[in-house]
N, C-alpha and C positions, 0 to 999 in steps of 0.2 A: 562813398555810398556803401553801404552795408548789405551785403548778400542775404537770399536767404536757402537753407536747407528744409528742404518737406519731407514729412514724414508719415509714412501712412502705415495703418496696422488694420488687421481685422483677423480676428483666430474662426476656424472652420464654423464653429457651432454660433459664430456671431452674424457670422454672412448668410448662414442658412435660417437662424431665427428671427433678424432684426434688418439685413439688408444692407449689412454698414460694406458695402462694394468699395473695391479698392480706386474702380477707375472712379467712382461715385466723388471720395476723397480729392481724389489729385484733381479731379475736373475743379470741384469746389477752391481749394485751394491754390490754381494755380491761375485762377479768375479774379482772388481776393490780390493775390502779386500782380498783376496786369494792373487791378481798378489804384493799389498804391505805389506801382512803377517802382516795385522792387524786385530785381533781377536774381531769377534763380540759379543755384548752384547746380546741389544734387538733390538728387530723389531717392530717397529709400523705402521702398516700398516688404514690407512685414508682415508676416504670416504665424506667429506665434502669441502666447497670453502673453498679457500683462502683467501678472502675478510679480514677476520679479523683470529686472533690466539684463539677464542674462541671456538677448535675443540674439541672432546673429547678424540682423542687419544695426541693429542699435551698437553695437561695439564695434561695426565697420564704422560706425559716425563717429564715435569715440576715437578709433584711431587714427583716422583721418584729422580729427584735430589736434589731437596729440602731432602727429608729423609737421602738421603746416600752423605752426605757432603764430607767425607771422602774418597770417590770413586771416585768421578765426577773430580779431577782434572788432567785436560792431556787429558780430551777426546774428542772426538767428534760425533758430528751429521752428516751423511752422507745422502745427498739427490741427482738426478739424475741431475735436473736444480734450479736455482732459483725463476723460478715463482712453484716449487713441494712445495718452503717453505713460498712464500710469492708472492700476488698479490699487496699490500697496502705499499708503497714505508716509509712511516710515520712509521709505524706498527712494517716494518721488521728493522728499523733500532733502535728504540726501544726492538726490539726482543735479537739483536745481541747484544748489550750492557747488556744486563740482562744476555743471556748466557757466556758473556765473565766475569762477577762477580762469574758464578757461576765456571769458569775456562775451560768453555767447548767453543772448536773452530764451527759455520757452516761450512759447505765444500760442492758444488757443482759437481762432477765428471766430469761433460762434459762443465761446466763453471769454471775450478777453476781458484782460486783467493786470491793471500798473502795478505793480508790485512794488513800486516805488512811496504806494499810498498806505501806510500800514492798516489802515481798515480791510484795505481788499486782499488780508490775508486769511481773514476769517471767511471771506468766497471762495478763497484759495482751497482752503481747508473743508470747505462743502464739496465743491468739486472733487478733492481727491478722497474723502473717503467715502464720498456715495458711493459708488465703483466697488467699491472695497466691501461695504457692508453690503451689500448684492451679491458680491460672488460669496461672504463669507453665509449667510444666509442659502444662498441654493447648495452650497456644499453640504450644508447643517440639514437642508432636507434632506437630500439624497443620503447622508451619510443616516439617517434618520427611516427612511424608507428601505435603504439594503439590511440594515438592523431589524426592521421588520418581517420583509421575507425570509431572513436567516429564523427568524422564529417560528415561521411557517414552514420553516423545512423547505425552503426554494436555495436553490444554489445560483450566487448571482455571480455573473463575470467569463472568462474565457473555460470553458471546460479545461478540469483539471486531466492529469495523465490518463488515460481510459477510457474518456469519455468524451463524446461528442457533442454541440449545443446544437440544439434543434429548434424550432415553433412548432406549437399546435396551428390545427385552422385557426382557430380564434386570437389567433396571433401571441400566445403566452410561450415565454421562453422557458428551455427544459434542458437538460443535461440526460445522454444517455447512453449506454455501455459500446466502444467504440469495436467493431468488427474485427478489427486485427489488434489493437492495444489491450482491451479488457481481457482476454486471455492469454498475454502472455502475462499480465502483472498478476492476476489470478495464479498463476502458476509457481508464481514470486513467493507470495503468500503461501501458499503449501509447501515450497524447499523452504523457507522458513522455518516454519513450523517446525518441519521434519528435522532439522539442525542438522545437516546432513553435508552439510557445505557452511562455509564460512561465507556473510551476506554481501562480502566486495565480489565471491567468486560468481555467488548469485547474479548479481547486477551483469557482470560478464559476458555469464550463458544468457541475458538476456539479452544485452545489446547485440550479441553472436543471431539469435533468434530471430532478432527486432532487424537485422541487417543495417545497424547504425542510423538508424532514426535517429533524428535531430532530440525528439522528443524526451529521447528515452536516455537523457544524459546523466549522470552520477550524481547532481544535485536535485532532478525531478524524483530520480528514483527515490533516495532518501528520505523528501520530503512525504512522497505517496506511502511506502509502507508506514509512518508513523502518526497518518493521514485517517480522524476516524470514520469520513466520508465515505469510504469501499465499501464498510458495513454497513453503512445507511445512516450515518448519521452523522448532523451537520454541528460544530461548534459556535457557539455564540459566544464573543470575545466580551470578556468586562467593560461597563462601562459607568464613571462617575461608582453608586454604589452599589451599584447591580453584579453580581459575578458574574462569573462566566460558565456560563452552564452547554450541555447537550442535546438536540432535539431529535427527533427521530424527524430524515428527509425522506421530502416525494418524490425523489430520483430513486432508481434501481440498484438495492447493494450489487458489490463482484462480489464479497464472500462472506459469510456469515460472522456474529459479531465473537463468537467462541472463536473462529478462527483469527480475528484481529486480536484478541487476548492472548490466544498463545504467541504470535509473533511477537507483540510487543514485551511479553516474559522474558521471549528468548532473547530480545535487545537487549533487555535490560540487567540480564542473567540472573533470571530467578528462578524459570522452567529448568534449565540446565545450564551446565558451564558450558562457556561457545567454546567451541572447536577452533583448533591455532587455521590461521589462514592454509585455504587449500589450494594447490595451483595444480586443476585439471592435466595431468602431463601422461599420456596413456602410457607409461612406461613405469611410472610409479601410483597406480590404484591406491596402494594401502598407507600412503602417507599420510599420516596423522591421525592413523589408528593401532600400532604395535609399538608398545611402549618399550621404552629402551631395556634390556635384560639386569645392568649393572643391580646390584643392589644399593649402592647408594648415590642411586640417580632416577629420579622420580617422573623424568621429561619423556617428553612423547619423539619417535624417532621421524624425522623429515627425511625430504631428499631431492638432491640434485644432480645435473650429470656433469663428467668430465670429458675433453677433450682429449681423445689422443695426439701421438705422433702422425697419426696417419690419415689422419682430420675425424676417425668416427669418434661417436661420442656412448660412454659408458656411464649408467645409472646406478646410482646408491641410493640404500637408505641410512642414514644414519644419523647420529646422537647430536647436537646443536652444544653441548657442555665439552668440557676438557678430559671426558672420559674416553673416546677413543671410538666408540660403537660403532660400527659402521658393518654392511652387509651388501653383498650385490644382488642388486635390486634383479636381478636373473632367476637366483639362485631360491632369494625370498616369494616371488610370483611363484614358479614352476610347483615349489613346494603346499602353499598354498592352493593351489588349481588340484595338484594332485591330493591333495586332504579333501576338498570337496566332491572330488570322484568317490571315495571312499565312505563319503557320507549316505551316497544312493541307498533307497528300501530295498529290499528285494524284490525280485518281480511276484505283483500277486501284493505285496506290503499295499500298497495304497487304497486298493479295493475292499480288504481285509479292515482298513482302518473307518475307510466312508463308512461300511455296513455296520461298526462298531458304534462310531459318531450318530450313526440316525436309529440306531435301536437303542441307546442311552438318551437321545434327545425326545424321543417318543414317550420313554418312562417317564421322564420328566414330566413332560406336559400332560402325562394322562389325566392330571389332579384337572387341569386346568383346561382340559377336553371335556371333564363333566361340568365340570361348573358351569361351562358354557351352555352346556346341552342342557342344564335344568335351568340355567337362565331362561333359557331360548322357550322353555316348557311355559314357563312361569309366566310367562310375556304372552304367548299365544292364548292360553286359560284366559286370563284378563282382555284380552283383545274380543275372545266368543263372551266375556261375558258383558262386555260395553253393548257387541252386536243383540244381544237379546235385551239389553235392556230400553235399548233403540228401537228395536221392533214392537216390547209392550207397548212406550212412550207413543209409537203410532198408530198401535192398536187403540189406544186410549186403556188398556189397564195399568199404565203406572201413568202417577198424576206427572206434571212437569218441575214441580219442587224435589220429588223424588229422584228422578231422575237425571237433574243437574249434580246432586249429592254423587250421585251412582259415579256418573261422569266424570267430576270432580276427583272422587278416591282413585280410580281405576289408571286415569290417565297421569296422574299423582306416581302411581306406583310402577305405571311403565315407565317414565322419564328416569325413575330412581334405577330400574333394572336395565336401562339402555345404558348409563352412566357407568355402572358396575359392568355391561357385556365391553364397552370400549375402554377398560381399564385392562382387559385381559388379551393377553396379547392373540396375534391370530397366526397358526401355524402353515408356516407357507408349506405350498405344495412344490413349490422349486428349488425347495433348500438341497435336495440328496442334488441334482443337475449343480446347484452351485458352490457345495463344498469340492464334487468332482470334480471341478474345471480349477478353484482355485487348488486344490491340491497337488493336481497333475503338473502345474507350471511351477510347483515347489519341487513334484518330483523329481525334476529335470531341472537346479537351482547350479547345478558345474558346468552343465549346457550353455544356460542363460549366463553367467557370469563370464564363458569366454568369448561368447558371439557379442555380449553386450557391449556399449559404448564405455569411457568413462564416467560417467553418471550412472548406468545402471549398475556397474559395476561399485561404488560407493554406495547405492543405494542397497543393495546384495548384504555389501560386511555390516554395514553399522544398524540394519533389520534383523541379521543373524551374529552379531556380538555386542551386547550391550553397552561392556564395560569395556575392556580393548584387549587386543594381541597382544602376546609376547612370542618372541622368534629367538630359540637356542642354537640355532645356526642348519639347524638338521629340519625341523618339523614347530609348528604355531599350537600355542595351548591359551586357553583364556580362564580365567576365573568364575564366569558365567554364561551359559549359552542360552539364547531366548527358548522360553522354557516351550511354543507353541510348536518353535523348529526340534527341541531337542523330541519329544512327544510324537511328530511325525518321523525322526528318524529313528525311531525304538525299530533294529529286527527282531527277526522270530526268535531267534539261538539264544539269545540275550535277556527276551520279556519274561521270562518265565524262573530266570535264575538270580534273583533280588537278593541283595544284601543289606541290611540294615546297619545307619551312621555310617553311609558312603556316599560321594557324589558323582555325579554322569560323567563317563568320560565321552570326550568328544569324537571319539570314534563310531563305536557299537552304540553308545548310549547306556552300556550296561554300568552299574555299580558296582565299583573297585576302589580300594585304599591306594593310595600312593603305596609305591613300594619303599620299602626300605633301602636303604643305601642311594638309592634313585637321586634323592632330592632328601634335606633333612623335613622330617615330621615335624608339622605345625598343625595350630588347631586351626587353620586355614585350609581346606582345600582346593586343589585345584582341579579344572578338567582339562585332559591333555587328548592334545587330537596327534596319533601315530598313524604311521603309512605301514607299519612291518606288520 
């Protein structure tokens, strides 16, 4: 007598639209074995699609008969309809020929079907691909409708890194800036930018920051900075012959769309060349900013430590080539620390400079102080003469045709002069309060650099040296100093004693030729920061 195996499926979204219950199934089908007094085996009861035979209880049934060769023939697999055993018309009929090797018949209850009759294969063929063209059809909507809201600027799916899915009342889904993620990735974004770190070390200080958020793993990150979602805007992917364009989203950018522009420059390395990998080690600050001294070695100097004998561990900087460079990273900080002491204004320089800064910025704008004021004239005139002509109009001495004219010009020529007064810019009154404040935190820049962490301290060199260090074993000289630092560190001794076809040294600031014998004369200059 021939066994039979039942087989029951129903995936989440089937039970909850359509009802297809699992005990619903087994009750049916184990009522249809009772009425033809055929004895059940097992029951496998399924909780996955149909889409493909890759289930886990369906390949329990596969192996099962695989093992018991000897058992399996004569029998069958009993399911409720055809799409319980198959959605994939390809699939299932591959299916049925594998179980007909293994000797075991499908069977349908409420679709049966001899398969022995070659007519009832073209039922066969109804049955499995109705299924099929159902699901391929709701896919085709849906994939059809998130194409649409992507065109609407709605972001459909799990919130990406930063952001959170929310509802409105009205029940519409929203994506928006998540409390603690949007600001660290935000922050991402501007070291970026800034090229100030290499973007693996970025990621780093984030996960450090982020305290190992699942979230915040080295593939999401990746994907978000190159993500043009941040700035507000959503990608619509090609499809058939449509490209692929960008719309502007109704979610909330994290940073503006100039600032995803330069990050992506600096991926790409067209804003600047990326900096060699940096690895935060507060022992060595300046690695990957003092270039090797050799002259025929153009590499930037790294660095790592050594272990002694006696377990402590000793820092260098030096050269990555077969030239030998090498400096103790001791030696090179201390010098450095002490060159930026020696940078200090004098006491009195900084006050001396704000007064200088807000009485050139005043000449400046004086042009632009009057224009405003005869704007301002010009506009009020036209405004007394709207109000009189208002008042004739309801005296009855100007007719109402007149007066629309009047109306017309006047208000004409204010919009023109409002247009022209918001072109010109407006002179703050908190500028002197706010060059003092930032000044003063530059004045004290040897301060900030030794109290600072390593990141402000990287942020410190590569603000105040463009291009890079060089380290002759004694004292740091660079090619170019940021001309805003070099300007604030002008002293008094020195501003007044100018030479012409010289560069700043990095000392005083003053203008001086290389000396002779010093270093041989090129038509290069350099600036050279001394301690003596």
């Amino acid at each position: 007598m021939r066994k039979a195996d039942l087989y029951i499926r129903v995936s989440t979204d089937e039970q909850a639209d359509k009802g297809y219950s699992q005990r619903d199934q087994e009750e049916r089908l184990r009522k249809y074995c009772e009425i033809k007094g055929i004895p059940i085996r097992n029951v496998y009861i399924e909780d996955h699609s149909a889409k493909s035979f890759q289930r886990p209880e369906w390949q329990k049934f596969l192996s099962t008969l695989r093992k018991n060769k000897y058992n399996r023939t004569g029998s069958i697999v009993l399911f409720t309809k055809w799409d319980r055993f198959s959605r994939n018309a390809g699939d299932a009929y591959q299916m049925i020929n594998q179980l007909k090797a293994f000797g075991v018949e499908p069977m349908a209850i409420e679709q049966p079907l001899d398969l022995s009759i070659p007519e009832n294969k073209i039922m066969l063929a109804f049955y499995l691909a109705s299924p099929e063209v159902e699901n391929d059809r709701r896919a085709l909507n849906i994939f059809h409708g998130m194409r649409r809201a992507r065109k609407e600027g709605r972001y459909m799916g799990v919130a990406p890194l930063g952001y959170v899915n929310k509802i409105t009342e009205d029940k519409k889904k929203y994506i928006a800036p998540h409390d603690f993620e949007a600001p660290l990735l935000k922050w991402a974004f501007e070291q970026i930018a800034s090229n100030s770190f290499n973007t693996e070390q970025i990621w780093k200080m984030v996960r450090e920051k982020a305290k190992g958020r699942a979230r915040f793993s080295k593939n999401n990150f990746w994907l978000a900075i190159r993500n043009p979602l941040y700035c507000g805007k959503i990608f619509v992917p090609p499809y058939k012959e449509e490209k692929g364009f960008l719309v502007t989203g109704q979610h909330e950018p994290l940073i503006s769309e100039k600032l995803f522009d330069d990050v992506q420059d600096v991926l790409d390395g067209r804003k600047r060349k990326i900096k060699p990998k940096i690895v935060s080690i507060e022992n060595l600050p300046l690695r990957g900013f003092i270039k090797c001294p050799n002259p025929k070695c153009d590499r930037m100097l790294t660095g790592s430590a050594s272990k002694g004998k006696m377990g402590n561990y000793y820092y260098y900087y030096h050269c990555i080539s077969s030239c030998g460079t090498r400096f103790k990273a001791e030696i090179v900080n201390e010098a450095f620390i002490k060159q930026l002491r020696h940078l200090s204004p004098k006491e009195g320089m900084v006050d001396v400079f704000i007064e200088a800064f807000i009485k050139d910025f005043n000449n400046k704008t004086k042009t632009q102080n009057t224009d405003r004021t005869n704007i301002i004239d010009e506009i009020n005139a036209l405004n007394k003469r709207y109000q009189n002509a208002l008042l004739k109009n309801a005296d009855g001495e100007m007719a109402d045709d007149d007066f629309q004219e009047v109306k017309k010009l006047t208000k004409g020529k204010i919009e023109v002069l409002e247009r022209r007064l918001n072109d010109l810019a407006v002179v703050g009154t908190e500028i002197k309060d706010l060059v003092a404040s930032t000044l003063k935190k530059v004045a004290n820049i040897d301060r900030r650099y030794e109290n600072g962490d390593i990141e402000e301290k990287r942020l410190i060199v590569s603000s105040m040296f463009p291009d890079f260090l060089e380290f002759d074993g004694t004292r740091h000289r660079t090619p170019r100093l940021n001309s805003a630092i070099a300007l604030i560190y002008q002293n008094n001794s020195r501003l007044q004693d100018k030479k012409n076809g010289t560069s700043l040294s990095f000392l005083d600031l003053s203008q001086e030729v290389i000396p002779l014998g010093f270093e041989p004369r090129t038509h290069t200059l350099k600036v050279y920061c001394s301690t003596s």
